[in-house]
Steps between C-alpha positions, in 0.01 A plus 500: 500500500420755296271814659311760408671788439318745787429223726912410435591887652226546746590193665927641512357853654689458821881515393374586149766845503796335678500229291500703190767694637715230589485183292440704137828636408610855492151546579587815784619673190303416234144662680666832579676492194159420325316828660745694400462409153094661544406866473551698846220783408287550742204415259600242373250213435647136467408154499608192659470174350519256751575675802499285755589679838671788323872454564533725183274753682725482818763714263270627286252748760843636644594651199173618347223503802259615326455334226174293422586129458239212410579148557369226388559131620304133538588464876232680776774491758805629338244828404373535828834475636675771201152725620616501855885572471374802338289699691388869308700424186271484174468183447216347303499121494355222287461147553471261260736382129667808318431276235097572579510811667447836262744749527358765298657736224772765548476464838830432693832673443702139547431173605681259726524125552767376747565095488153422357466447149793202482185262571364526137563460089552772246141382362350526853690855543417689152150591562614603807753719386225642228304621778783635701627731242190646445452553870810744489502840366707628241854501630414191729690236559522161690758369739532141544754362722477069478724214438557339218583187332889464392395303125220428317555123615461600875179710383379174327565316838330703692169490342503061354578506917214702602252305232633184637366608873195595334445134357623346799265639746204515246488862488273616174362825627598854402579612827855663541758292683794535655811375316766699331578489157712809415559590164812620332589865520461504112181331503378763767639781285286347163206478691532881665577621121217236319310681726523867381725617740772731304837409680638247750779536670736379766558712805663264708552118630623229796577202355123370335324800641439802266357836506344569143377836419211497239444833353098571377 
């Protein structure tokens, strides 16, 4: 049965981290490896698409402290829960859909989504990604770390899969659910580029997960 997509992580809160940790692979290096990746300055200003607890942050707040970081994400509880693990840092949070949610111009030195944005299609992520790079200042960039479909055939399966659920359980609202449909690294890297953004580039990957570094 499909759910909705805040409703589908608020109601996992309790073991939410471990199992993150545990069943995802390489996961316990891809989140430090992923705040690395972000500016350490002790200004810096960063946002988080889809934060979720903040297993990013875990890393992230031990190697720049003070540096201002907002997050936005659908789920009440996984924000309440990212706004307690980090008492006194700067941390600004938003709920609701990045897709909705304004993020202002030239105002974030990099952006960050960790295991979020496999859930939708390059159509559904362009506008998105619009908005994004004008939310980063000039020498900006965005760090996405996400697994990806293996072929444009799995991509396809994915999403006639999801649509399927859709019809079956007589789901015709616009509401975001949860279902993953990955796309392929090259149809991430189009839609990043399509987008404005001036460069895309691999930093690193374990097995279908990827670290892409998209340059303002």
């Amino acid at each position: 049965m499909l759910e909705k997509m805040g409703e589908f992580f608020d109601s996992r809160l309790d073991g939410y981290e471990e199992h993150q940790l545990t069943t995802i692979d390489s996961a316990r290096e891809f989140y430090p490896f992923t705040a690395q990746c972000l500016p350490h300055s002790a200004c810096a200003r960063i946002i988080d698409l889809g934060c979720g607890t903040g297993l990013e942050l875990d890393h992230y707040f031990e190697l720049a402290p003070k540096a201002h970081v907002t997050g936005v994400d659908l789920a009440p509880g996984m924000l309440n829960e990212l706004q307690r693990k980090f008492p006194g840092k700067s941390v600004t949070l938003v709920l609701g859909s990045y897709f909705d949610v304004p993020f202002g111009e030239n105002a974030f030195d990099a952006a960050v989504s960790v295991e979020s944005l496999h859930h939708f299609t390059k159509a559904e992520k362009l506008p998105l990604y619009v908005k994004l790079r004008k939310a980063l200042k000039p020498g900006g960039f965005f760090i996405l770390t996400d697994y990806f479909a293996a072929s444009d055939a799995e991509e396809r399966s994915f999403r006639a899969e999801l649509l399927r659920l859709k019809r079956e359980q007589g789901i015709s609202d616009e509401a975001l659910y949860h279902y993953d449909t990955p796309l392929t690294v090259a149809h991430e890297t189009e839609a990043l580029l399509e987008a404005g953004f001036a460069r895309v580039e691999i930093l690193k990957n374990w097995g279908a997960t990827y670290t892409l570094k998209a340059n303002r």
